[in-house]
VOPAGU-2260 file (C-alpha; in pm, 1 decimal, decimal comma):
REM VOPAGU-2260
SITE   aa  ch    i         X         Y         Z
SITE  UNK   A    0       0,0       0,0       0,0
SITE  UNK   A    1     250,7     241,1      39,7
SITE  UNK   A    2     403,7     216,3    -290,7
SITE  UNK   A    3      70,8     308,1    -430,7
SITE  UNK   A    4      39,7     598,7    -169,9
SITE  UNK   A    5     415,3     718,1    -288,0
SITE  UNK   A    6     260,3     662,4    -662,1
SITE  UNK   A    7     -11,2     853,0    -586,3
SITE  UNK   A    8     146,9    1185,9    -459,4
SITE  UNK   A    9     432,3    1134,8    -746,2
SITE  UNK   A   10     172,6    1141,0   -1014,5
SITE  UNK   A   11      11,3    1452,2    -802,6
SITE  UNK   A   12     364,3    1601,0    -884,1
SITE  UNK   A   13     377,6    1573,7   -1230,6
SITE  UNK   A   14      19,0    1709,5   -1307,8
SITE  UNK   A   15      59,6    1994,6   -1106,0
SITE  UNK   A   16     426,6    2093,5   -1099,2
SITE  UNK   A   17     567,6    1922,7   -1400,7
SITE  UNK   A   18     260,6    2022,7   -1640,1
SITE  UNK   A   19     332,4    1671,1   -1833,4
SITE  UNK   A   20      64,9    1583,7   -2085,5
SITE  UNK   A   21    -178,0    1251,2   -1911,3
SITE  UNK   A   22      16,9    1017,9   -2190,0
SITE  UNK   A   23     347,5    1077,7   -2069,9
SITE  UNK   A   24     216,4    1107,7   -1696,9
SITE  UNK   A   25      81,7     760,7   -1755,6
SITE  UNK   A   26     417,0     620,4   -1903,4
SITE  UNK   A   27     579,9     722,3   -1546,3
SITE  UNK   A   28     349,7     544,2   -1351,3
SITE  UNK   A   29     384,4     254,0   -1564,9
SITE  UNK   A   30     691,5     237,9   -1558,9
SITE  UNK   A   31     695,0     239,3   -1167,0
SITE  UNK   A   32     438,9     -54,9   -1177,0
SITE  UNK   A   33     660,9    -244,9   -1396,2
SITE  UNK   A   34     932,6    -245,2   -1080,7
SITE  UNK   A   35     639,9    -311,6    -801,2
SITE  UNK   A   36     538,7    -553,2   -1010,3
SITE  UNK   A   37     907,3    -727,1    -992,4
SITE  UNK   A   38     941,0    -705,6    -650,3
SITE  UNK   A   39     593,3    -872,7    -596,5
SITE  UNK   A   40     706,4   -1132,1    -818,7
SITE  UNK   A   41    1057,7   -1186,5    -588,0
SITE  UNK   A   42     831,2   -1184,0    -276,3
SITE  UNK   A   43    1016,0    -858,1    -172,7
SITE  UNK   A   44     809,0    -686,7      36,2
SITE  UNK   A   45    1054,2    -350,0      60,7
SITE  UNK   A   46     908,9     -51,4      99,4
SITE  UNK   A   47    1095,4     256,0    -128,9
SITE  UNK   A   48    1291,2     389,7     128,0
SITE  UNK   A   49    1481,7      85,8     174,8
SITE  UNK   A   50    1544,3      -7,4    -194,3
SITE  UNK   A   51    1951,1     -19,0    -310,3
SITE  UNK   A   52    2088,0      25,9    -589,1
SITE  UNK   A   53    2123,8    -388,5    -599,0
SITE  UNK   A   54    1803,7    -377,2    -642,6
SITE  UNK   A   55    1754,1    -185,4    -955,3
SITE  UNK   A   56    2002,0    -398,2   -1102,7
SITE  UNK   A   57    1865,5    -668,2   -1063,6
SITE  UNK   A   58    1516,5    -537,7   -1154,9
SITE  UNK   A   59    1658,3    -475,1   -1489,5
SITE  UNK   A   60    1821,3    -809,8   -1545,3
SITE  UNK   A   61    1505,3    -890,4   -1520,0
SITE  UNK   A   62    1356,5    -688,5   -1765,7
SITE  UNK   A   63    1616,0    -750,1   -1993,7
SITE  UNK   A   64    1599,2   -1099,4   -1983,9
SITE  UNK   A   65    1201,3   -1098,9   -2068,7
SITE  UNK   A   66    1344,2    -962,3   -2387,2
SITE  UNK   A   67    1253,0    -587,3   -2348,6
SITE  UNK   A   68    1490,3    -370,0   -2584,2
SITE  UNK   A   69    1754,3    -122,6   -2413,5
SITE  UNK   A   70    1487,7     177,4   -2588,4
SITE  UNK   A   71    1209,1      69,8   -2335,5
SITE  UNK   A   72    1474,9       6,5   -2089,0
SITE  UNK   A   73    1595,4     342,1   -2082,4
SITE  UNK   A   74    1257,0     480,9   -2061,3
SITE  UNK   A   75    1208,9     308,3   -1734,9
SITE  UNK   A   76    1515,6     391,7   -1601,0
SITE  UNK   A   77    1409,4     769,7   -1675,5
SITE  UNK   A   78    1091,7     691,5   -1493,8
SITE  UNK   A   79    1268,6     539,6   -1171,0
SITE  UNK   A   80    1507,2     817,2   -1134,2
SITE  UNK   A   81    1209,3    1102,8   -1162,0
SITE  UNK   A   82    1010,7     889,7    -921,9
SITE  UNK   A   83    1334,0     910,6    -629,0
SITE  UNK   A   84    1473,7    1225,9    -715,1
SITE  UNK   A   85    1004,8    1344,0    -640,6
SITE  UNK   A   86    1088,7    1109,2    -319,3
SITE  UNK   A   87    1387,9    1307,9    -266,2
SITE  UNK   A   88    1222,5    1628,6    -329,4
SITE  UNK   A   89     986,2    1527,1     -79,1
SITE  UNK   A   90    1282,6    1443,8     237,2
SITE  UNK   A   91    1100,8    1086,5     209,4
SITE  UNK   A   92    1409,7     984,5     102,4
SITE  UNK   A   93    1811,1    1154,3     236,9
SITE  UNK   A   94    1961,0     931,6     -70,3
SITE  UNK   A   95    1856,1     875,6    -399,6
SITE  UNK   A   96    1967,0     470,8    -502,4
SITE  UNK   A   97    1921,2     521,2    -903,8
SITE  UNK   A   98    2235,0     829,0    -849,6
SITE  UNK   A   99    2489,2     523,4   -1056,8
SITE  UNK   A  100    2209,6     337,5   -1215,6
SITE  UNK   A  101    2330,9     325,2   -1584,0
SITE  UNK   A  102    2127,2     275,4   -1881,6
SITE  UNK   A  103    2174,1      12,2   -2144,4
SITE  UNK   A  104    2356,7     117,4   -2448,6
SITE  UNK   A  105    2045,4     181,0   -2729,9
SITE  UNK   A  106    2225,2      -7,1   -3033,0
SITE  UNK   A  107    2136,9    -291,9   -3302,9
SITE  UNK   A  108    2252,2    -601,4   -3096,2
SITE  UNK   A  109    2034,2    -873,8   -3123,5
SITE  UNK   A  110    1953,6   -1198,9   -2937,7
SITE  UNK   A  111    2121,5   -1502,0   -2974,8
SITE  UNK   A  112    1943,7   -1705,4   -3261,7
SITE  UNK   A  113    1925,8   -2069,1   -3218,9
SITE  UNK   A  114    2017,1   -2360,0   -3410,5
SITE  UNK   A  115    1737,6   -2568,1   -3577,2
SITE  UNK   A  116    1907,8   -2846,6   -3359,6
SITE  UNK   A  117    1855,4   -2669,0   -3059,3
SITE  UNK   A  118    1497,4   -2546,0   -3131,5
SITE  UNK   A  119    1443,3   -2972,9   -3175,7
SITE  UNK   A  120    1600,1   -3013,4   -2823,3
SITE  UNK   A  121    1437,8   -2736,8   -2690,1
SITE  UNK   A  122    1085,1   -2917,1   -2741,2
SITE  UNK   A  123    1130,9   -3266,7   -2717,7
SITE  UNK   A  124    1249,5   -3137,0   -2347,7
SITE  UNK   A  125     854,9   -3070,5   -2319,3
SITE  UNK   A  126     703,0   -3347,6   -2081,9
SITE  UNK   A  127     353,8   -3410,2   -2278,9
SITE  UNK   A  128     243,7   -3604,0   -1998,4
SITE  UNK   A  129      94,2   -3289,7   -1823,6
SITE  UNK   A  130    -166,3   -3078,0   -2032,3
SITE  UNK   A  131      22,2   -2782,1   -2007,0
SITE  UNK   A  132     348,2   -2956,5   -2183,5
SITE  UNK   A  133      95,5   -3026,1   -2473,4
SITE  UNK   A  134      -8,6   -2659,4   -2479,4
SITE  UNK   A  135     344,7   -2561,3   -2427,2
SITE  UNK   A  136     478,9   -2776,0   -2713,3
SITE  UNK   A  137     212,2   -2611,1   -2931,2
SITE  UNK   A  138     305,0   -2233,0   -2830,7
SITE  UNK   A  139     659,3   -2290,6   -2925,8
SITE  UNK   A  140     610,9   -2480,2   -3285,4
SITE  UNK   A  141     393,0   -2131,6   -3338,0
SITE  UNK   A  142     624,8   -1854,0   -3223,9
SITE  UNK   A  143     929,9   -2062,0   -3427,4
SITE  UNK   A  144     672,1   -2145,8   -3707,7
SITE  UNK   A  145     510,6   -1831,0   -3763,1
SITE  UNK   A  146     813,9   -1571,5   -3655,0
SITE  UNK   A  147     550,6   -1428,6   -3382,3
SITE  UNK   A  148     601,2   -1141,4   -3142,3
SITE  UNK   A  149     510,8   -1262,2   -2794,6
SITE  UNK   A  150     225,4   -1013,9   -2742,6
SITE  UNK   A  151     115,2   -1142,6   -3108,5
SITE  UNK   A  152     116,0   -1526,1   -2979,2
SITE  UNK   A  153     -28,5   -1435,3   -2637,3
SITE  UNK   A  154    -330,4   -1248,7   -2790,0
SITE  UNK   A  155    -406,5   -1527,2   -3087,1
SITE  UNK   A  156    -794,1   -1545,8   -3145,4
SITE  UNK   A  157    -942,1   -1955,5   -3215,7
SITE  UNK   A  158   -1157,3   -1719,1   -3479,3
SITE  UNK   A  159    -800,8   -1630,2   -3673,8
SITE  UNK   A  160    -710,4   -1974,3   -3753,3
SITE  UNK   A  161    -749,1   -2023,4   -4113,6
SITE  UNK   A  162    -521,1   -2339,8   -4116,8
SITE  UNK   A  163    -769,9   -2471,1   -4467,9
SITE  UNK   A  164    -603,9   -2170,1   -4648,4
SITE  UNK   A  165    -254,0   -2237,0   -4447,1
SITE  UNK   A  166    -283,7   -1920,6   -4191,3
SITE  UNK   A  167    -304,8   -1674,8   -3925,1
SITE  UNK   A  168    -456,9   -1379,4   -3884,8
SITE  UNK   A  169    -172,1   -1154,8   -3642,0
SITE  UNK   A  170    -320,6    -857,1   -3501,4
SITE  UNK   A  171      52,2    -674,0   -3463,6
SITE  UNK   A  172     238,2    -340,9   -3334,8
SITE  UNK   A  173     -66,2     -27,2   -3368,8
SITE  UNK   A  174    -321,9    -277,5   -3416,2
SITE  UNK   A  175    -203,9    -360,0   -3782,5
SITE  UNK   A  176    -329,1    -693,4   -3977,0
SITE  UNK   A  177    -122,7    -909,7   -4146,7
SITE  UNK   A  178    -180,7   -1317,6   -4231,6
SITE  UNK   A  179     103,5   -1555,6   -4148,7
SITE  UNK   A  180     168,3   -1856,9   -4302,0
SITE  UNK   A  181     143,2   -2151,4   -4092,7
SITE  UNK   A  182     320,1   -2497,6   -4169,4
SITE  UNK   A  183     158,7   -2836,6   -4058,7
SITE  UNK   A  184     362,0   -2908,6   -3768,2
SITE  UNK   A  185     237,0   -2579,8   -3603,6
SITE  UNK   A  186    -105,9   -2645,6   -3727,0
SITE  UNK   A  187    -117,1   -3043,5   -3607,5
SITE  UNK   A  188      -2,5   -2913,2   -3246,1
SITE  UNK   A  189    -248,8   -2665,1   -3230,9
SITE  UNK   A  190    -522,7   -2889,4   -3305,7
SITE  UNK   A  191    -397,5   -3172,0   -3046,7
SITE  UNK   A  192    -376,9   -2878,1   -2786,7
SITE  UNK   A  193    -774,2   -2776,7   -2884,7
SITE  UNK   A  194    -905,8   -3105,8   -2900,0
SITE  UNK   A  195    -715,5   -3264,6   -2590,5
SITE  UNK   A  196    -607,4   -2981,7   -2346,3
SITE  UNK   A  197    -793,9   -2665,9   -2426,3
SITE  UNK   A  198   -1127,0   -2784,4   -2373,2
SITE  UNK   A  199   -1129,2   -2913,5   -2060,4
SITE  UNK   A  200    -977,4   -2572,8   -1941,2
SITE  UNK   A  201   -1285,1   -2351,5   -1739,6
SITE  UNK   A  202   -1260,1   -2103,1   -1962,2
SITE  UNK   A  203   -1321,0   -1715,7   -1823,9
SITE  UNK   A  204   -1549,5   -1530,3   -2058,1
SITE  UNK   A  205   -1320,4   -1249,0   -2158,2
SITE  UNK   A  206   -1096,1   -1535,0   -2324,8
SITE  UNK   A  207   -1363,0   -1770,1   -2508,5
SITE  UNK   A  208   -1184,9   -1666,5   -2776,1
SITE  UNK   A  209    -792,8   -1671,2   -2691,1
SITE  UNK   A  210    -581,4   -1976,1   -2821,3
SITE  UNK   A  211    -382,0   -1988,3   -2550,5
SITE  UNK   A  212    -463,8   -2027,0   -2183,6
SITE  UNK   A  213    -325,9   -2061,7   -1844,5
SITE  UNK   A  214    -448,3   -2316,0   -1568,8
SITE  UNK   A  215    -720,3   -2071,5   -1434,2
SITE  UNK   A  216    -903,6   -2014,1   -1770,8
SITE  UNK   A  217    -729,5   -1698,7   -1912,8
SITE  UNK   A  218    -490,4   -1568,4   -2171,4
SITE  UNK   A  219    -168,2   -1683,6   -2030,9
SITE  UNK   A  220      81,4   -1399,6   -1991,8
SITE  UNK   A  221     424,2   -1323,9   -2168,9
SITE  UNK   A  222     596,4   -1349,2   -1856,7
SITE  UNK   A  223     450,5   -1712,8   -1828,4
SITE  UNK   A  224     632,1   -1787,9   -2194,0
SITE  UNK   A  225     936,4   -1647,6   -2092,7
SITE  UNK   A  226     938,4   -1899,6   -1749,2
SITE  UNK   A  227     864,7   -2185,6   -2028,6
SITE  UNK   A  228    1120,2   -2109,8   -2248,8
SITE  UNK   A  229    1368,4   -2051,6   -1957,2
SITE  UNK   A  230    1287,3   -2386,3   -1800,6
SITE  UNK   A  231    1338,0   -2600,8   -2123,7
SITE  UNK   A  232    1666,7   -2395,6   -2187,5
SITE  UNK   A  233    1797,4   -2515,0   -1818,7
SITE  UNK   A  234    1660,1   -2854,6   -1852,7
SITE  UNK   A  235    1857,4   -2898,7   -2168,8
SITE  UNK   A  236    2191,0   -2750,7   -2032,0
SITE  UNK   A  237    2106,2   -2442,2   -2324,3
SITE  UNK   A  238    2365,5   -2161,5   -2247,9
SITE  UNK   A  239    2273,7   -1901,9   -2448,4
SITE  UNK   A  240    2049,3   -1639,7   -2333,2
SITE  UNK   A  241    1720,6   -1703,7   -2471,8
SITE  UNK   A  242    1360,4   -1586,1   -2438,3
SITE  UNK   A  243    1043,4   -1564,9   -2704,5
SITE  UNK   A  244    1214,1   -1281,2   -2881,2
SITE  UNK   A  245    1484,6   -1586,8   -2995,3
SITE  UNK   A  246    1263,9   -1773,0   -3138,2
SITE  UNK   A  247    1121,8   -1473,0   -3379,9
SITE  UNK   A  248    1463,0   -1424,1   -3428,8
SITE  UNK   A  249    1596,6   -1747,9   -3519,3
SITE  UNK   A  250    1256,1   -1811,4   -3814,2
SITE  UNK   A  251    1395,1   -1491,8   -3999,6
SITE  UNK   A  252    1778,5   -1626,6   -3994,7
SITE  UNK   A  253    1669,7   -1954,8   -4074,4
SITE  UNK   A  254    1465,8   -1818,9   -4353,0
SITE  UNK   A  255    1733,7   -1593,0   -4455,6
SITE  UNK   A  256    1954,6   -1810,5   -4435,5
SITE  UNK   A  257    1762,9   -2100,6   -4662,2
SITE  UNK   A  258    1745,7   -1839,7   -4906,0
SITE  UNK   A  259    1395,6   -1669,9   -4889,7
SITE  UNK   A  260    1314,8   -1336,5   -5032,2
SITE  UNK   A  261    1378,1   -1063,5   -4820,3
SITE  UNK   A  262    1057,2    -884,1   -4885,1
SITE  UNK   A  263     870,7   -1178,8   -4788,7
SITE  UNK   A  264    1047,9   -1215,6   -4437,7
SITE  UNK   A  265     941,8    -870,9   -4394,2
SITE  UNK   A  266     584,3    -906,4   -4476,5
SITE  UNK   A  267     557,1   -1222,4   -4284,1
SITE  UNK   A  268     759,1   -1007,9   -3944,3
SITE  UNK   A  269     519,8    -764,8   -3997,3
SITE  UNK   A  270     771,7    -476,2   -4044,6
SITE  UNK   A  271     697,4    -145,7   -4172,6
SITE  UNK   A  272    1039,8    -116,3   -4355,1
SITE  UNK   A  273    1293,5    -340,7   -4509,1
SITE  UNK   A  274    1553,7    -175,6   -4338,3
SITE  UNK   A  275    1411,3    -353,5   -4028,1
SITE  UNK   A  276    1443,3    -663,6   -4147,4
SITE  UNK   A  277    1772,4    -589,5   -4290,2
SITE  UNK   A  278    1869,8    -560,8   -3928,5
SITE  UNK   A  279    1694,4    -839,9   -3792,1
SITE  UNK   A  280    1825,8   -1080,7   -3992,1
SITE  UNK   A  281    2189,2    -962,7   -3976,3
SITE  UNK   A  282    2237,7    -919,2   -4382,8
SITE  UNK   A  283    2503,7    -721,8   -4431,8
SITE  UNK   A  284    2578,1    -382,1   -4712,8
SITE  UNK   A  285    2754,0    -620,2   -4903,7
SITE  UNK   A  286    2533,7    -831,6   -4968,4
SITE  UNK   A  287    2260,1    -541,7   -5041,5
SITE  UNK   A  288    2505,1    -376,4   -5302,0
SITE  UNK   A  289    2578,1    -737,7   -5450,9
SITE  UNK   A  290    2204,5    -797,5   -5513,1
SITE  UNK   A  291    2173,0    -441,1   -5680,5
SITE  UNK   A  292    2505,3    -475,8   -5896,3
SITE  UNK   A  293    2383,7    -835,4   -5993,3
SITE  UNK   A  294    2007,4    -758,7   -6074,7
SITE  UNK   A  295    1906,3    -388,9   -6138,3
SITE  UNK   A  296    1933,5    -321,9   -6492,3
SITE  UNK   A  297    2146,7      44,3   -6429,4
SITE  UNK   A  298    2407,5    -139,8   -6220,4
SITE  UNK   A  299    2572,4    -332,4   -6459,7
């Protein structure tokens, strides 16, 4: 309760003495929730005035490790550090613990891809004993299958399956449309999760329609995939650092890689531009310039 009384007066602070607009006030708070959030989840029950600098760091290893990028990293550090230097402001604090909290680099690095050996490991780790390890073997042939964002594969709709015309409809970043091909691996695990597992879940009424549920009926969380994925990566002695983000990751190399069109990767991410994808699936200038001086008419 007191974090939400702290909250409270801090977001009293930024109406009324920082003017911010209720969009950017509302990005603060978030951001603040995000780290009450992780301390409920490590069963710390510290009140702000006793948080250290330890604990920030840790807080975003954490983050970091759910696969959030060092852009919406840094905003949350931002939104820490105005939150204790308001505390500060306030004497509720004498000193501030974000003072040597760094923020990540912003660059292009990107995750670790994985091998298509170690994707194969990676699910016949899944124990299909227990429903969920038939649910969970059937979220990861879709995020490797279909190149999925997590927040993409956590809000699937049963109602976008098209798997008689071979896809998905992927409600993506700004609420944008696109269809994803689906192969029949992804396809034949979905439809043993639906016709074994799902059903007999007591399914909440806000998620009649969700693919993907947890034990208590509802649209299971991206925090929930990343504990999967973590899990199977331990059990199988997997040393890179992985999360769903990998996965997305490693369908564009592969595809890349096997030789698909580049245009069609991009489509099929769901990126606004190629340079994106460029990015994503580490092609370098060269190899740009060798497919103009090779193919455009002007080049040669």
């Amino acid at each position: 309760m007191i974090w939400q009384s702290y909250i409270k007066g801090f977001k009293a602070f930024l109406q009324l003495e920082r003017s911010l607009s209720v969009n950017s006030i509302e990005a603060y708070i978030h951001d603040i929730e995000k780290f009450v959030q992780y301390l409920d989840c490590q069963k710390l029950n510290i009140t702000p005035e006793k948080i250290e600098l330890k604990h920030l760091q840790d807080f975003l290893k954490w983050i970091n490790e759910l696969g959030m990028g060092a852009r919406s990293q840094s905003r949350i550090i931002s939104g820490i550090k105005a939150f204790y230097k308001y505390l500060l402001l306030e004497d509720i604090i004498k000193v501030n613990p974000t003072e040597l909290l760094e923020s990540p680099k912003i660059g292009r690095r990107l995750p670790d891809t994985l091998s298509i050996e170690e994707i194969n490991k990676l699910i016949e780790a899944i124990d299909l004993s227990k429903p969920e390890g038939v649910r969970n073997k059937a979220i990861l042939e879709t995020l490797y299958g279909c190149g999925l964002r997590v927040s993409e594969l956590t809000g699937l709709k049963i109602s976008n399956l098209y798997f008689n015309e071979g896809f998905i409809k992927i409600i993506g970043k700004g609420d944008k449309e696109r269809l994803v091909p689906i192969g029949n691996s992804a396809q034949k695990h979905i439809n043993i999760y639906l016709e074994n597992i799902r059903n007999h879940f007591p399914v909440k009424k806000d998620s009649v329609d969700i693919l993907f549920l947890n034990k208590r009926g509802r649209k299971i969380s991206r925090v929930m995939i990343f504990i999967i994925i973590k899990e199977l990566a331990g059990k199988i002695g997997l040393k890179k650092t992985i999360s769903p983000h990998t996965f997305r990751h490693s369908f564009a190399s592969h595809l890349v890689d096997g030789g698909a069109d580049l245009r069609a990767v991009q489509e099929m991410l769901g990126h606004e531009s190629i340079i994106t994808t460029e990015i994503y699936t580490h092609l370098d200038r060269e190899y740009l310039r060798d497919a103009i001086m090779q193919f455009h008419p002007r080049a040669k």
